[in-house]
C-alpha positions as CSV (number, residue, x, y, z in Angstrom):
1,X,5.7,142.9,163.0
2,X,8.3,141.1,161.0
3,X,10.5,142.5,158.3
4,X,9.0,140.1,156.0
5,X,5.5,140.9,156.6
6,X,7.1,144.7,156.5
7,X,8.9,143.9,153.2
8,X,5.9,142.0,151.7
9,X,3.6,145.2,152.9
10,X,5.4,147.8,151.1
11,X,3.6,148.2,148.2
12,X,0.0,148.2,149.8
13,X,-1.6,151.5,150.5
14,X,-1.2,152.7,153.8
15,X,-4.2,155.0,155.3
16,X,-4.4,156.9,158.3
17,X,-7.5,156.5,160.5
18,X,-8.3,158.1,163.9
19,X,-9.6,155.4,166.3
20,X,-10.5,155.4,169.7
21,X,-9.0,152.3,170.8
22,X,-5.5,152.9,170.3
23,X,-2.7,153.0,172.4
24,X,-2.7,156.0,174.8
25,X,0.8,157.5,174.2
26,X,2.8,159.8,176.8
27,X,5.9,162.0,175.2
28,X,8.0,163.5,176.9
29,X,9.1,167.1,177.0
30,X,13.0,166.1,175.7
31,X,11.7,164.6,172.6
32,X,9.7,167.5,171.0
33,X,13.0,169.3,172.2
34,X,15.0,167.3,170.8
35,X,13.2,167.1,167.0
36,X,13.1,171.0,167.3
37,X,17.0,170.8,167.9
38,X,17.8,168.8,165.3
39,X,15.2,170.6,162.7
40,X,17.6,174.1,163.4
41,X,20.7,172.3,163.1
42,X,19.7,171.0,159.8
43,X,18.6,174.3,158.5
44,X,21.5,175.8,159.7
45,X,23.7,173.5,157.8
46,X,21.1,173.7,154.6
47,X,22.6,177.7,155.1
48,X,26.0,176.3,155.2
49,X,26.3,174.2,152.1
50,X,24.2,177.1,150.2
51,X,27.0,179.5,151.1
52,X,29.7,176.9,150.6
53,X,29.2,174.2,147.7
54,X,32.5,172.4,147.9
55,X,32.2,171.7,151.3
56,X,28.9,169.4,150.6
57,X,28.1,169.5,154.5
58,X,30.5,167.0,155.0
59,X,29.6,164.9,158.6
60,X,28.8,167.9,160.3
61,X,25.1,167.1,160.4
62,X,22.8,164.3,159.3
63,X,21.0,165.0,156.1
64,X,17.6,165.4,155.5
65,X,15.3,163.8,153.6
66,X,12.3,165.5,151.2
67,X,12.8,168.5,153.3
68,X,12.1,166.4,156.5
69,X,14.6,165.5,159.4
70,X,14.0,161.9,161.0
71,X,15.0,159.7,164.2
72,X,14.3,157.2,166.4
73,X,11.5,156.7,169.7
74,X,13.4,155.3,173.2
75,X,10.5,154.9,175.6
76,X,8.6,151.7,177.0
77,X,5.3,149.2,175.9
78,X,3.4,148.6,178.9
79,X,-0.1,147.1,177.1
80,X,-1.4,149.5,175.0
81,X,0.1,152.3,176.7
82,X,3.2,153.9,175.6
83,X,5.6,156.2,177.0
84,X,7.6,158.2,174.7
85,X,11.3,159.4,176.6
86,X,13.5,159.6,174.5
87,X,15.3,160.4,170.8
88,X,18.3,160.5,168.5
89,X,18.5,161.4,164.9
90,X,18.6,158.9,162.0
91,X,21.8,159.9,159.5
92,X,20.7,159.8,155.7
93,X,21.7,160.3,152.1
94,X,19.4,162.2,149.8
95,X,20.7,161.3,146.7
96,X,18.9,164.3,144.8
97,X,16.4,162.1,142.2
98,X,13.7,161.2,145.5
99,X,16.1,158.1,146.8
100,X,17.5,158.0,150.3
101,X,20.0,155.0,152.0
102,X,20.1,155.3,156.1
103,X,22.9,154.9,157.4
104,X,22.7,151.7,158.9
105,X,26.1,151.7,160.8
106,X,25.1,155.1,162.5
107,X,22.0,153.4,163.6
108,X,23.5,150.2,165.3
109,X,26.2,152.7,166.7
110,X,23.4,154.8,168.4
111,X,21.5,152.0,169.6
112,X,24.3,150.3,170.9
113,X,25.2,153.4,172.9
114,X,21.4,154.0,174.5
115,X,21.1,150.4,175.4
116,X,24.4,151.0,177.4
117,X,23.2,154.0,179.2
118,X,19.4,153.7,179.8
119,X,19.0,149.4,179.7
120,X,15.5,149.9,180.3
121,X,14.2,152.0,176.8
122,X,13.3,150.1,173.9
123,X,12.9,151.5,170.1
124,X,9.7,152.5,169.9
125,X,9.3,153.7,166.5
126,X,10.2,157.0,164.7
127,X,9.4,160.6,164.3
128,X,9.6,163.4,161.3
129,X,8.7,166.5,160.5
130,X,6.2,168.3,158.7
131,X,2.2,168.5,159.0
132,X,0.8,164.7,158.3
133,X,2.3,161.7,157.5
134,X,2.2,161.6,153.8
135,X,3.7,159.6,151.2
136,X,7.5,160.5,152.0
137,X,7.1,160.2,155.6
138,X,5.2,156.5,154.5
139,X,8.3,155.8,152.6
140,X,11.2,155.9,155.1
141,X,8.6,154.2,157.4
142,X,9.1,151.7,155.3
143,X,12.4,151.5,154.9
144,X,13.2,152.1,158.7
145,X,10.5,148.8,159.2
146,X,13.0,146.5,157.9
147,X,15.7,147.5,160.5
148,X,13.9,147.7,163.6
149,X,9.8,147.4,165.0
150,X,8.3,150.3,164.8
151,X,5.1,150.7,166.1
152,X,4.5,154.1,166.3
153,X,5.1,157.2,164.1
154,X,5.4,160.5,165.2
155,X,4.9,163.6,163.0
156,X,5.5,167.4,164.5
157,X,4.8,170.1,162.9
158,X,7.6,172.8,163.0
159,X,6.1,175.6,161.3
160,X,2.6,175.7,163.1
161,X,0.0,178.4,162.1
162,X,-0.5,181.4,164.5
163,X,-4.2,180.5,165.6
164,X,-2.7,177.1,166.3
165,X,-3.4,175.7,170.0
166,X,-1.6,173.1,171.9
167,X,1.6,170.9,170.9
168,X,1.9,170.4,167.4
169,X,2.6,166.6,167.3
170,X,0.4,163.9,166.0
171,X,1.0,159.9,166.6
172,X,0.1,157.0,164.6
173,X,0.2,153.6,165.3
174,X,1.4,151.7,162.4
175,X,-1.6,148.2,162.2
176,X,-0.8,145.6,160.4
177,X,-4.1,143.7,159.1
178,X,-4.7,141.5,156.0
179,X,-1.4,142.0,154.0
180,X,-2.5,146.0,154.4
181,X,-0.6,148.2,156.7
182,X,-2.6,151.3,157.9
183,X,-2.1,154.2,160.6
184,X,-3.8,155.2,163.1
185,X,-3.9,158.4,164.7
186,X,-3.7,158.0,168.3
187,X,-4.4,160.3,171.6
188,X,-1.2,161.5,173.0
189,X,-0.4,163.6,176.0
190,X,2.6,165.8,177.2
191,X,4.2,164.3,180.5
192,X,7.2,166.1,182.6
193,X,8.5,165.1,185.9
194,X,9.8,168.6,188.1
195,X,13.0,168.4,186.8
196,X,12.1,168.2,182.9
197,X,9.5,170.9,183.9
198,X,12.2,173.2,185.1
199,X,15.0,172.3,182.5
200,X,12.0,172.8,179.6
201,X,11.1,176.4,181.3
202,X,14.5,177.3,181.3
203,X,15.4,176.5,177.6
204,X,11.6,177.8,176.5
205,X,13.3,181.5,178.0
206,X,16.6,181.4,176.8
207,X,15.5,180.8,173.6
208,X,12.8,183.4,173.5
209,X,14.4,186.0,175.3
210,X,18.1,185.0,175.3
211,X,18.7,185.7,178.6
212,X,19.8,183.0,181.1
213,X,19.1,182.0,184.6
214,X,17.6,185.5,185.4
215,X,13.8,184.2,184.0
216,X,14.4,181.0,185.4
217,X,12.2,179.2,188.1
218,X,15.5,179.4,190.3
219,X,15.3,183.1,189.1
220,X,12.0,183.7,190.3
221,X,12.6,181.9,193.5
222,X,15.5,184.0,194.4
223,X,13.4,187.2,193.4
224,X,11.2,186.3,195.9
225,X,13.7,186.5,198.8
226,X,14.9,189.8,197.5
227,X,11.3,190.7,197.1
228,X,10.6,189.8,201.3
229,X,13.7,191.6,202.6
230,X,13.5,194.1,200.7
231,X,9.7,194.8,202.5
232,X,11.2,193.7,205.5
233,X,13.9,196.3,205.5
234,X,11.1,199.3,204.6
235,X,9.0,198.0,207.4
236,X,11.6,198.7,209.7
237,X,13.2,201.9,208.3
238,X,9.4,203.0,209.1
239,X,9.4,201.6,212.8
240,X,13.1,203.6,212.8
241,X,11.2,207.0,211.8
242,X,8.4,206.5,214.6
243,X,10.5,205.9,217.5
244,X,12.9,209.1,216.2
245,X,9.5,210.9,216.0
246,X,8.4,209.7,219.0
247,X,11.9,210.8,221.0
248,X,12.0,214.1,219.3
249,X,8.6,214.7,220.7
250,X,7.1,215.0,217.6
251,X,5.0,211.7,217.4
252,X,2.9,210.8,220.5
253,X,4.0,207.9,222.4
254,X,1.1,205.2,221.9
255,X,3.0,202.1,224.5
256,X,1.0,199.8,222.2
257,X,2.8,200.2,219.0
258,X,5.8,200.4,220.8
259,X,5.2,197.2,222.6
260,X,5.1,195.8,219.3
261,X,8.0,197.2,217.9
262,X,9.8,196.1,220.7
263,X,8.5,192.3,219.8
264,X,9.5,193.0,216.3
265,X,13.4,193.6,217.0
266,X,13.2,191.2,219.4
267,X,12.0,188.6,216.8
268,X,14.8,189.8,214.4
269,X,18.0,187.9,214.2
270,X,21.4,190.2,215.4
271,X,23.6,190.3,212.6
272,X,25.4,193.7,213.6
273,X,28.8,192.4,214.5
274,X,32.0,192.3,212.6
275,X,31.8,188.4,212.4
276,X,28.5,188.3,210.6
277,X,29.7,191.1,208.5
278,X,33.3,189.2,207.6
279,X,31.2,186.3,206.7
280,X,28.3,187.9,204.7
281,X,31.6,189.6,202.8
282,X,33.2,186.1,202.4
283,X,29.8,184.2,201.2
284,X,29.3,187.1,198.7
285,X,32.6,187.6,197.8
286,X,32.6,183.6,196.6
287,X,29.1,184.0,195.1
288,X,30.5,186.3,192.6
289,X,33.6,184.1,192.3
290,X,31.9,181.3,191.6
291,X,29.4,183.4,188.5
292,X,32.8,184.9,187.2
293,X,34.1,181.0,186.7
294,X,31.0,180.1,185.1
295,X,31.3,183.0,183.1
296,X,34.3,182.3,181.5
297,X,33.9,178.7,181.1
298,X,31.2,179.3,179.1
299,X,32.3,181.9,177.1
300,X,35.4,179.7,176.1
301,X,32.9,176.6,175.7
302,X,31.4,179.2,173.4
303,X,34.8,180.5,171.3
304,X,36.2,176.7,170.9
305,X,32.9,175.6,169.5
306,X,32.7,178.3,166.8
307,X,36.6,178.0,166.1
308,X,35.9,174.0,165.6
309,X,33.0,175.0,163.2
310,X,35.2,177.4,161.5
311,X,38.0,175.2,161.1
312,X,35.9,172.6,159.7
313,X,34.2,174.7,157.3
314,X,37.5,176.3,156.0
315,X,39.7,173.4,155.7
316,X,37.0,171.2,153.8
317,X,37.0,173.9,151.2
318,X,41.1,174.3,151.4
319,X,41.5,170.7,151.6
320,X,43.7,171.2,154.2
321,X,44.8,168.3,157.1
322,X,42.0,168.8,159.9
323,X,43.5,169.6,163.3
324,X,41.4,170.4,166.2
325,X,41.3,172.9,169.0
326,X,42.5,171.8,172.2
């Protein structure tokens, strides 16, 4: 699909079908995370320029168009199957009166980058927000069609309804067929290897709860070792009891259950000795080391990024030289 045929195409009317015969698309959990990302930040700076005019939003944040935010697909064509991977954000000018311009430099400058770090992902169309791919959405399709191929379109819905059920994306497959360019809805699914599994439970958490690696998988894991020793140590506080019982003469001495006590501590590592205790000491003395480092690294991660934000916000109001934070 050429950007003449595009060009020529933009004035016919685009439908949107379902078919059956379509490409059989895979996304990936990172991309719905990363149109959800970019939808917050660009609310969050809607707040800002509401709250400060004369600052305009500056380049803090890519504008939105028509009340959508919009980017670009990286994944691979194999056929007519299609694996969705990755995403960055397109940067555009609403001009107020229903125009836009994309920023074409920002683009190429993105693209550039991508192609350096993953070689092997292509441009595989675009995505935006809202409930269907109306008019608007149609628009910067066409538009975005004269820059690059885009054979798919991918619409998520960011404000879903509470009875909704499963992930609320829909793709289209831009056809191109007698002068007439059409879409058509095409079956998707949601694919995560194990580490995008764990890194999307983690972030699903953190966001809902706010909490941190407590309710992660690595979390749980680790809970489940505490869990086991924990058991373990009541089982043999019990065993303990019964043979004090027993010496006291206040148990009767069954040589059964005591021959498999016996096998019990005989079973159980020695650990009793002031080298095992110096090192248990050392190891936990460096776990809580290591969690105090973190700690504070992140917390000043956290204090430089609002200062930057503030300092940007303030000075493009002043009109004040920018410096930055070290």
């Amino acid at each position: 699909m050429s950007a003449g045929e595009n060009s020529a195409a933009g004035g016919s009317a685009a439908r949107a079908t379902v078919s059956s015969t379509a490409l059989s698309v895979s996304l990936r959990p990172l991309v719905l995370l990363n149109v959800s990302d970019h939808h917050m930040r660009h609310l969050a700076m809607q707040a800002v320029r509401q709250e400060f005019p004369e600052t305009n939003g500056g380049d803090l944040h890519p504008v939105g168009v028509h009340g959508h935010v919009f980017g670009v697909l990286l994944g691979t064509l194999e056929g007519r199957s299609a694996d969705v991977q990755n995403s960055f954000e397109l940067k555009m000018d609403d001009d107020g009166d229903g125009s836009f311009k994309i920023d074409v430099e920002h683009l190429n400058t993105r693209k550039e980058q991508y192609e350096k770090v993953f070689p092997d992902l292509d441009i595989v169309g675009f995505y935006s927000t809202g409930k269907e791919l109306d008019d608007r959405v149609q628009e910067v399709f066409r538009s975005l069609a004269d820059i690059e191929e885009l054979p798919l379109v991918v619409v998520v819905d960011v404000a879903p309804r509470g009875e909704a059920r499963g992930v609320p994306a829909k793709v289209y497959e831009a056809v191109e067929s007698q002068g007439e360019r059409s879409f058509t809805e095409v079956p998707h699914t949601v694919e995560a290897t194990e580490t995008e599994r764990i890194g999307v439970h983690h972030v699903a958490h953190v966001s809902s709860t706010g909490q941190d690696t407590a309710l992660t998988m690595l979390g749980s894991h680790v809970r489940s070792y505490e869990d086991a020793v924990r058991i373990m140590q009541e089982h043999i506080a019990a065993m303990v009891q019964h043979l004090d019982s027993v010496a006291a003469g206040s148990a009767p001495m069954d040589p059964g259950v005591l021959r498999e006590i016996a096998s019990v501590a005989r079973s159980l590592p020695i650990v009793d000795s002031n080298d095992a205790r110096q090192q248990l000491a050392e190891q936990y003395n460096e776990g809580l080391l290591t969690t105090l480092v973190a700690s504070l690294t992140h917390g000043i991660a956290a204090m430089q990024d609002v200062l930057r934000k503030f300092q940007v916000v303030h000075e493009r109001g002043s009109g004040q030289k920018r410096r930055t934070f070290a």
